[in-house]
LOLO-68984 format. One record per residue (C-alpha): residue number from 1; residue in one letter; x, y, z. Coordinates in pm, 1 decimal, always signed. Layout:
! residues N
<site nr="NUM" rest="A" u="X" v="Y" w="Z"/>
...
***
This chain:
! residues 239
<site nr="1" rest="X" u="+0.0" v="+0.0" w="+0.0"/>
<site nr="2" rest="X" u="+136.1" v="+356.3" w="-102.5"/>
<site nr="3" rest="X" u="+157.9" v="+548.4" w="+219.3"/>
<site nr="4" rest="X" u="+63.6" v="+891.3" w="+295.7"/>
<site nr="5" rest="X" u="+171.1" v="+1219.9" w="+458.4"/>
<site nr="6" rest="X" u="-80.0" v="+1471.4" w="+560.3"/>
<site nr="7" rest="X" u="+74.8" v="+1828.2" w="+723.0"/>
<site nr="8" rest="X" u="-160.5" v="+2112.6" w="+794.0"/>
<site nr="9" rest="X" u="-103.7" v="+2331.7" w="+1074.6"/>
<site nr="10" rest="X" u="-377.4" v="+2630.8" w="+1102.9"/>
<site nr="11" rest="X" u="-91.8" v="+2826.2" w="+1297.3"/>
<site nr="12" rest="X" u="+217.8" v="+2845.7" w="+1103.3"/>
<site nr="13" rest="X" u="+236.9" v="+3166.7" w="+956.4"/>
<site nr="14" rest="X" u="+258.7" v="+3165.9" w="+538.2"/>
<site nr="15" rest="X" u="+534.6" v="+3217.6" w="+308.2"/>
<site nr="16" rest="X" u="+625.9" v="+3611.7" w="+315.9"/>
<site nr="17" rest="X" u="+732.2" v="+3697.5" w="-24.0"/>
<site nr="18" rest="X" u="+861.0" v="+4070.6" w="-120.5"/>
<site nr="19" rest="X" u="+834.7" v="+4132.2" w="-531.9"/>
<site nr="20" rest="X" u="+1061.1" v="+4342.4" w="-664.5"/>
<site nr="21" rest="X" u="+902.6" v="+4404.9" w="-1006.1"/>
<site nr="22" rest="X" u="+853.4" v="+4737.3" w="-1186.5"/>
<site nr="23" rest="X" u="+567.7" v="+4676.2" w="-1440.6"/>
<site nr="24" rest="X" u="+299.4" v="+4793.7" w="-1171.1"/>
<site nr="25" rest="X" u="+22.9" v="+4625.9" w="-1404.7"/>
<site nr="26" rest="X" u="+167.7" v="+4237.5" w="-1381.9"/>
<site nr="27" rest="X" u="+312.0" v="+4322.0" w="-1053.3"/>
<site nr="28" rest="X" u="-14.6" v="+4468.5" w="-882.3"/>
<site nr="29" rest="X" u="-271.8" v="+4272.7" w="-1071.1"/>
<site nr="30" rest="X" u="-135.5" v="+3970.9" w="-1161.1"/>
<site nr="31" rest="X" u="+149.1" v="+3863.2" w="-989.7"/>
<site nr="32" rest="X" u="+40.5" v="+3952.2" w="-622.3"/>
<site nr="33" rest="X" u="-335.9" v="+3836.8" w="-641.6"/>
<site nr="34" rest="X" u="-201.7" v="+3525.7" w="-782.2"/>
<site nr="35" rest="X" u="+55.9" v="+3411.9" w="-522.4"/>
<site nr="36" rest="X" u="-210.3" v="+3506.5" w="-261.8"/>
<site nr="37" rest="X" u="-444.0" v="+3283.6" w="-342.8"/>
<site nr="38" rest="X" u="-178.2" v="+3022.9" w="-326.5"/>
<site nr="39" rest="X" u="-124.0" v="+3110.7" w="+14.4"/>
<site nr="40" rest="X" u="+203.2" v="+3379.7" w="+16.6"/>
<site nr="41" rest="X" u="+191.2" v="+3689.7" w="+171.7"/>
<site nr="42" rest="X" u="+337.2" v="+3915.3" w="-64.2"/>
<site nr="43" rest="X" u="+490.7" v="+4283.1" w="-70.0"/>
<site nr="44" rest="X" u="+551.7" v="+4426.2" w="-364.1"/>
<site nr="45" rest="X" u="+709.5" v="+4706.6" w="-441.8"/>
<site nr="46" rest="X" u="+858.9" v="+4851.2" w="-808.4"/>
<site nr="47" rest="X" u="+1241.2" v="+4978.4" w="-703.2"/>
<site nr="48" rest="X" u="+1539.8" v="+4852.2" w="-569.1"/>
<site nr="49" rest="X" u="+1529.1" v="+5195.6" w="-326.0"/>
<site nr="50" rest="X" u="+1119.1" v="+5048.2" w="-224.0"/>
<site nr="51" rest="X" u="+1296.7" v="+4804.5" w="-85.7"/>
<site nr="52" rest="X" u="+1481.5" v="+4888.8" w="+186.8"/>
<site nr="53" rest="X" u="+1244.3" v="+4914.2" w="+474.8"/>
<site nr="54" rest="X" u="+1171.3" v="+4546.9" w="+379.9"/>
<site nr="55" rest="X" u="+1519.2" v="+4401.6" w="+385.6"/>
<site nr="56" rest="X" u="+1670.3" v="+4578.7" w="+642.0"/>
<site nr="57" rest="X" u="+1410.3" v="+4412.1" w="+886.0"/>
<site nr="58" rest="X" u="+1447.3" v="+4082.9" w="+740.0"/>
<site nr="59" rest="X" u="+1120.7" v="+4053.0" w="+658.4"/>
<site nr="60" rest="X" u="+1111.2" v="+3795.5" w="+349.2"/>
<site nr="61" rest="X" u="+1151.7" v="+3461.6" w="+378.4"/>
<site nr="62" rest="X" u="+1157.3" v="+3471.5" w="-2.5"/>
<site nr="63" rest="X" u="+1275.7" v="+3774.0" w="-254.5"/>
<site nr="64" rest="X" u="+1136.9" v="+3732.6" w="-598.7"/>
<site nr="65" rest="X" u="+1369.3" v="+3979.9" w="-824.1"/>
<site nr="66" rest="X" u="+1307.5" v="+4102.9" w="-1147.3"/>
<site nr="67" rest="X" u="+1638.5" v="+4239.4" w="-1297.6"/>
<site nr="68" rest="X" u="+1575.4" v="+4553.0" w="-1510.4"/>
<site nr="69" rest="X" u="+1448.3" v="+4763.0" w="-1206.8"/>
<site nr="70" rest="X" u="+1456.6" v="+5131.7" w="-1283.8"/>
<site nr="71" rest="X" u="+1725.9" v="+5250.0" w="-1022.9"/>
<site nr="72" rest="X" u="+1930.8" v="+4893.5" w="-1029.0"/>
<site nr="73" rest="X" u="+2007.2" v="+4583.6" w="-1252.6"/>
<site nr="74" rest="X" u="+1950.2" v="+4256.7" w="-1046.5"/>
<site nr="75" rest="X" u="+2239.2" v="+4139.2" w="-1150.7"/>
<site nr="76" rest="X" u="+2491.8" v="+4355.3" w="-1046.6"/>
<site nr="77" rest="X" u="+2318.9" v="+4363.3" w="-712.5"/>
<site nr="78" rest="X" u="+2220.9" v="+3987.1" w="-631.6"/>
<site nr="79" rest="X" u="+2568.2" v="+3945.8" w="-471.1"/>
<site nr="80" rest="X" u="+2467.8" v="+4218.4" w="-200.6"/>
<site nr="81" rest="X" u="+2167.1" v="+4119.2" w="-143.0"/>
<site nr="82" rest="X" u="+2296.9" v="+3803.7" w="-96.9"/>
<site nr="83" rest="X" u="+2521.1" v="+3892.0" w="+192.7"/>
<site nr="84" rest="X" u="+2271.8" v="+4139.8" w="+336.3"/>
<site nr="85" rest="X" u="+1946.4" v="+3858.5" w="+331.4"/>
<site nr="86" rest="X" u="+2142.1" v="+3580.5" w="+494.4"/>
<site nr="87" rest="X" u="+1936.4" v="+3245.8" w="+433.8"/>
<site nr="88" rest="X" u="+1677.5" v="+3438.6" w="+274.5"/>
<site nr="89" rest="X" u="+1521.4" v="+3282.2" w="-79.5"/>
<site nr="90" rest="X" u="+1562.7" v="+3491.0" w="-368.6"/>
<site nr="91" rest="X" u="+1408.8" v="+3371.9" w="-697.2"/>
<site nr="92" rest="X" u="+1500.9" v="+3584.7" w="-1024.7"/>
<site nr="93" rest="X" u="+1215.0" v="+3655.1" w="-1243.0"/>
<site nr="94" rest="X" u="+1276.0" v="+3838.1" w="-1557.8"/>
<site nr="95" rest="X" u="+1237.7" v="+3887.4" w="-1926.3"/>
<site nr="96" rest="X" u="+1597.3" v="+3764.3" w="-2009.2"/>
<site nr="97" rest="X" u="+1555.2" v="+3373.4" w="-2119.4"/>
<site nr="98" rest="X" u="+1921.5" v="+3324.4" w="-2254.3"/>
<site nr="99" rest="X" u="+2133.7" v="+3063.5" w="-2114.6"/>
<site nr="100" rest="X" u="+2386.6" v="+3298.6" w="-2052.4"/>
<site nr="101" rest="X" u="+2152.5" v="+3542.6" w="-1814.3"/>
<site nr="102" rest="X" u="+2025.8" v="+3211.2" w="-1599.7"/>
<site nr="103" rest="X" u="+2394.2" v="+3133.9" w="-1573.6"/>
<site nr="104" rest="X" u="+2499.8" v="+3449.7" w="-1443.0"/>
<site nr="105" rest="X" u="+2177.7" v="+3474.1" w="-1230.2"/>
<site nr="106" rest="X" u="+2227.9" v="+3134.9" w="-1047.9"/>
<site nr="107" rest="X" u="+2607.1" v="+3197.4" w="-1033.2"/>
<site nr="108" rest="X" u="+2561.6" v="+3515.2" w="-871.2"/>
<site nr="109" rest="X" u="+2329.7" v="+3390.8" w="-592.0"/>
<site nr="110" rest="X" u="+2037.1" v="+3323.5" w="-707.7"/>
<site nr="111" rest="X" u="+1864.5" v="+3024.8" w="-607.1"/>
<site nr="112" rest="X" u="+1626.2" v="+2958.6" w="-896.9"/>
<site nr="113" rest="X" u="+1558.9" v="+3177.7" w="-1245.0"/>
<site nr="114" rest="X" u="+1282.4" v="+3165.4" w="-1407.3"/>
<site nr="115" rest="X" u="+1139.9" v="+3342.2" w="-1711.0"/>
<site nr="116" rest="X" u="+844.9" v="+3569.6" w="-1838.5"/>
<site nr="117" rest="X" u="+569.3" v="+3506.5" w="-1932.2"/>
<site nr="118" rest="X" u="+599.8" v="+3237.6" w="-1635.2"/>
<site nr="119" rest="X" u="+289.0" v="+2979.5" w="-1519.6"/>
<site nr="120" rest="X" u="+177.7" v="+3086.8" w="-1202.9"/>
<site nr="121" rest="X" u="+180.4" v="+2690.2" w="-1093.8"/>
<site nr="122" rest="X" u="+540.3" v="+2709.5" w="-1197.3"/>
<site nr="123" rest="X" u="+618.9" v="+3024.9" w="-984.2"/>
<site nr="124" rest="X" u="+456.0" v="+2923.2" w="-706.0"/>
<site nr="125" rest="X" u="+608.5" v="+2559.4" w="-690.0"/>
<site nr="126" rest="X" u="+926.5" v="+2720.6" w="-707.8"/>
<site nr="127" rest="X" u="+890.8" v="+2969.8" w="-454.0"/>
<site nr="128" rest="X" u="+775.8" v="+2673.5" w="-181.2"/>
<site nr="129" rest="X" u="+1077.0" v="+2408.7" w="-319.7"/>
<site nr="130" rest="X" u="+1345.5" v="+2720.9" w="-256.2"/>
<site nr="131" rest="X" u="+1197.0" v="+2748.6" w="+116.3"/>
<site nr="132" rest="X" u="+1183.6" v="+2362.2" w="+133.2"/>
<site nr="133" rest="X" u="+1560.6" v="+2347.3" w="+56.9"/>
<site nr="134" rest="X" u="+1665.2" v="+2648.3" w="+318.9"/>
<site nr="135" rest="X" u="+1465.8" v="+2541.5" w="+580.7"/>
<site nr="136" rest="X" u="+1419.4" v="+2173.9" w="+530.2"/>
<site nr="137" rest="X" u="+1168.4" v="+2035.1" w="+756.9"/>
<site nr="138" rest="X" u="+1142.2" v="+1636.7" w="+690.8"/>
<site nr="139" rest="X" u="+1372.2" v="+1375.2" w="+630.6"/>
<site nr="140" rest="X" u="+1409.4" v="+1234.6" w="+258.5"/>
<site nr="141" rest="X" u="+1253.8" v="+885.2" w="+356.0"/>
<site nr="142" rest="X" u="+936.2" v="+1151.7" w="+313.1"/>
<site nr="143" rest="X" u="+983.0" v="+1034.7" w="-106.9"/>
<site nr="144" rest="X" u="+738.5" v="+758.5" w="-207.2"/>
<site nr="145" rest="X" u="+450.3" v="+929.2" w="-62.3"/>
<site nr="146" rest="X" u="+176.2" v="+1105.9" w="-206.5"/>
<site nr="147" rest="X" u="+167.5" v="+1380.1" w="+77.3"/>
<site nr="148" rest="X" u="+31.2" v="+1750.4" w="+108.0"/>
<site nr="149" rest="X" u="+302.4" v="+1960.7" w="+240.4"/>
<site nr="150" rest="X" u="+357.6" v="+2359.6" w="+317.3"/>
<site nr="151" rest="X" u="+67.0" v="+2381.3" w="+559.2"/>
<site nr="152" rest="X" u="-180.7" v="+2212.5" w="+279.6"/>
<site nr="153" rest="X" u="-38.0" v="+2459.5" w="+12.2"/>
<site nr="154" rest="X" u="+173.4" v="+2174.7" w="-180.6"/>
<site nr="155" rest="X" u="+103.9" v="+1847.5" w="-322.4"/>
<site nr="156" rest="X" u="+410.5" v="+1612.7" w="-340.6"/>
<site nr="157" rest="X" u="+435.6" v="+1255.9" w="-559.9"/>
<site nr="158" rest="X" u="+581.2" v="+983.5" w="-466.5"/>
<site nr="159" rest="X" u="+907.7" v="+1083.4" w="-673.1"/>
<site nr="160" rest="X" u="+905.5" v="+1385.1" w="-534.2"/>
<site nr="161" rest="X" u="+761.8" v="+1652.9" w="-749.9"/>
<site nr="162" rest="X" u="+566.3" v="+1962.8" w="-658.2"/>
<site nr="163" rest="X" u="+283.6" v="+2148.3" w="-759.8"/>
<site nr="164" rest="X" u="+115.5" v="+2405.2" w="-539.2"/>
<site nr="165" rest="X" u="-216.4" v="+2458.0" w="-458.6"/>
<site nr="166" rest="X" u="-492.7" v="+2688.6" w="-431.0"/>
<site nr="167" rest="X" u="-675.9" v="+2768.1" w="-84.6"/>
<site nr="168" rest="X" u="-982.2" v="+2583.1" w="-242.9"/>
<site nr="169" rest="X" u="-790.4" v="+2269.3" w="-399.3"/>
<site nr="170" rest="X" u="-566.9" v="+2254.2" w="-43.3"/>
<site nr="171" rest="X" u="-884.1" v="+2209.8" w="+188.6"/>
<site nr="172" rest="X" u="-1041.3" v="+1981.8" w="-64.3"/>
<site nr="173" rest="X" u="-732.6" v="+1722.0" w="-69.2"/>
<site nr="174" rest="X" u="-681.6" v="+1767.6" w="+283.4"/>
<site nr="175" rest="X" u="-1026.5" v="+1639.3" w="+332.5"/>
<site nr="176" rest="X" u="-964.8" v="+1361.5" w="+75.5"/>
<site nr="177" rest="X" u="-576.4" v="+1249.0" w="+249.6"/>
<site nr="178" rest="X" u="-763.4" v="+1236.6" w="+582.2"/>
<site nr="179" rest="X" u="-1010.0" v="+918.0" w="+446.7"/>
<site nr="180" rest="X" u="-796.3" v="+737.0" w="+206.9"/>
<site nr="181" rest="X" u="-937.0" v="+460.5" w="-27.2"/>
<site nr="182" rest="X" u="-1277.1" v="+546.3" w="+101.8"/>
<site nr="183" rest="X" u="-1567.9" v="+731.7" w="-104.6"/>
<site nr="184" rest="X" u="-1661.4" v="+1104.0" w="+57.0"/>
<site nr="185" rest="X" u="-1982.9" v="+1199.8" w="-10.9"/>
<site nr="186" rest="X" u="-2010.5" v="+1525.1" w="-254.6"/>
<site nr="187" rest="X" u="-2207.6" v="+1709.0" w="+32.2"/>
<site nr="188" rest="X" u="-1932.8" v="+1642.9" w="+267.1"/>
<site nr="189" rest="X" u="-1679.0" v="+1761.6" w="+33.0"/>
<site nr="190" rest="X" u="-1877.7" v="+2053.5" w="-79.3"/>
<site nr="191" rest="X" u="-1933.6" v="+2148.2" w="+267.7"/>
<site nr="192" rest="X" u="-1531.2" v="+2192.0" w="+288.8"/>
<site nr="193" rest="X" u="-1583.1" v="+2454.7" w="+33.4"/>
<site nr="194" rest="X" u="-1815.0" v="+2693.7" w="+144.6"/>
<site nr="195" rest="X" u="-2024.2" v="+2805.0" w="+448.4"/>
<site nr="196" rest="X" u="-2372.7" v="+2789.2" w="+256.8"/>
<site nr="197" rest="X" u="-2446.2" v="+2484.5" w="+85.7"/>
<site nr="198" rest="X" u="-2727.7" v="+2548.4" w="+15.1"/>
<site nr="199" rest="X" u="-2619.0" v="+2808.9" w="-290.3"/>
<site nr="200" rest="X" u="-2360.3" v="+2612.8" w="-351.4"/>
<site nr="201" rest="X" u="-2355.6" v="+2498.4" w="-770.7"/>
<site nr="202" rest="X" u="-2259.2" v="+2121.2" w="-717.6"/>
<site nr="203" rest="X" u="-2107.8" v="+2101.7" w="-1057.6"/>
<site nr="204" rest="X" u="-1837.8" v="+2349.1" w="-882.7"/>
<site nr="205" rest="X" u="-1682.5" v="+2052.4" w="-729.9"/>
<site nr="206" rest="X" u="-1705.6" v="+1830.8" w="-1073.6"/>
<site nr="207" rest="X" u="-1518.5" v="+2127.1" w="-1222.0"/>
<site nr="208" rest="X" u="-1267.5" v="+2171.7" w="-937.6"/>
<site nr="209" rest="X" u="-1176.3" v="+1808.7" w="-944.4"/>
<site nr="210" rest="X" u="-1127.9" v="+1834.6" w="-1310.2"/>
<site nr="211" rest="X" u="-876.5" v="+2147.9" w="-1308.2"/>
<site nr="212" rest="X" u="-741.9" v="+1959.6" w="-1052.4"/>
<site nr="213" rest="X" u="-635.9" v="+1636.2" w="-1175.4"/>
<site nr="214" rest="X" u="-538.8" v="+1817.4" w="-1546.4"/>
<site nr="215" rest="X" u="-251.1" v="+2033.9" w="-1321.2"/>
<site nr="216" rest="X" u="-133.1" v="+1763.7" w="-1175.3"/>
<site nr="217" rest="X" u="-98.2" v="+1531.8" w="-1504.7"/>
<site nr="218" rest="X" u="+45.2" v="+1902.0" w="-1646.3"/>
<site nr="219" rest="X" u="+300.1" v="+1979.7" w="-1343.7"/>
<site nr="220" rest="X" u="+387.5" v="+1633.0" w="-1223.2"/>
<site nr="221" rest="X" u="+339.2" v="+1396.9" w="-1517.5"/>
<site nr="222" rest="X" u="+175.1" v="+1156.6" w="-1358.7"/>
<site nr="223" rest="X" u="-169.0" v="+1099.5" w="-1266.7"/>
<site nr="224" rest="X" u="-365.0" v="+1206.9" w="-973.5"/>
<site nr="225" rest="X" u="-499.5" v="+891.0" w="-818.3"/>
<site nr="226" rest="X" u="-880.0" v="+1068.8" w="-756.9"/>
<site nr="227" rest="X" u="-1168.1" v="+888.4" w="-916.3"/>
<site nr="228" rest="X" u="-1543.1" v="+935.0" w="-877.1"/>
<site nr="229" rest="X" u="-1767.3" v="+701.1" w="-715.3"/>
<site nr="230" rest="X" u="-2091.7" v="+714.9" w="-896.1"/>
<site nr="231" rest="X" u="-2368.0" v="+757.6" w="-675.6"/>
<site nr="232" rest="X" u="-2148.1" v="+846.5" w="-359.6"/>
<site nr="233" rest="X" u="-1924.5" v="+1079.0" w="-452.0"/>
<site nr="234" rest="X" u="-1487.1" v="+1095.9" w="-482.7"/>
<site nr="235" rest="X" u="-1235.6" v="+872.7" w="-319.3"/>
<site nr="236" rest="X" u="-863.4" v="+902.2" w="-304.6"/>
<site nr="237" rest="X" u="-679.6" v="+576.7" w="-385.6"/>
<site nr="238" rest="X" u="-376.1" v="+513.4" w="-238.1"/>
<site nr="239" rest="X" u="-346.8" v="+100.0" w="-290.7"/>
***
């Protein structure tokens, strides 16, 4: 039998992220209301000067860096942030795709580069593997399990990859990890997902389960093992 790992803990505070990014529409309404709902708090700000009151309190746990900010060029100042941030994540995200940039970005100090236009799913798994690695929290015997990690904000496979969650698709698996191999009935599931079930559209939940499983099969190549049970309602196998 495949064995499981459920870790959710309501107190633990979330991911603090500060974006350095100056194009104020992506940053302020994409970016930001994006890595919220996947459970970040986020600070954003559109200089390397904005920065400042941020950094010098050690605030982040995570700095997402674009590199052509107007006052600075990420590169040239990765190395000082670097020294200045300690232990702190930083994750370069930026226009510049050539092989050549990611080199110099990950040489420099970086500890992941990714590109734009980037998937959210992408950013977001990336963002939680770089804490993962700096503050590890569980042993590597942890691989072979299909386990929800990051307070409930990660799904891992059993080899190990990553794709984040939602607040909605989170509480849903969490509900589903907690009964194994056994059939939940849709109103107990949909009452996970909102406080009035009685306006609640149950093909919601069909549709959730659907965007669901298709990220996972996209992000982790490999199935999500979450069938329907006609008549009852969805059960998580794990044999």
């Amino acid at each position: 039998m495949t064995s499981i790992d459920v870790s959710i803990k309501a107190d633990k505070a979330p991911l603090r992220v500060l974006m350095l990014e100056d194009d104020e529409l992506l940053r302020d309404h994409v970016l930001v209301p994006q890595l919220q709902r996947f459970g970040f708090e986020v600070e954003a700000v559109g200089s390397l000067a904005a920065s400042v009151p941020y950094t010098h309190s050690q605030w982040p746990d995570i700095l997402l860096l674009d590199v052509g900010l107007p006052d600075a060029d990420g590169f040239d100042h990765i190395g000082a942030l670097r020294a200045q941030l300690g232990d702190v994540g930083i994750v370069m995200l930026t226009g510049r795709s050539a092989t050549a940039d990611r080199v110099r970005g990950l040489t420099g100090g970086a500890d992941a580069y990714l590109s734009k236009p980037v998937d959210i799913d992408l950013l977001a798994a990336t963002l939680y593997s770089v804490a993962r690695r700096l503050h590890p929290s569980r042993p590597k015997s942890t691989l072979g399990r299909w386990r929800l990690d990051a307070d409930g904000w990660c799904l891992q496979s059993p080899s190990g990859g990553v794709v984040a969650l939602t607040r909605t698709e989170g509480r849903l698996l969490s509900k589903l990890f907690k009964k194994p191999n056994q059939a939940i009935s849709r109103d107990e599931l949909i009452a996970m997902l909102t406080t009035n079930v009685y306006d609640f559209d149950p093909h919601r939940l069909d549709s959730l389960i659907h965007r669901l499983r298709k990220k996972v099969q996209r992000v982790l190549q490999v199935p999500l093992p979450l069938s329907a049970v006609h008549g009852e309602g969805y059960v998580l196998l794990l044999m």
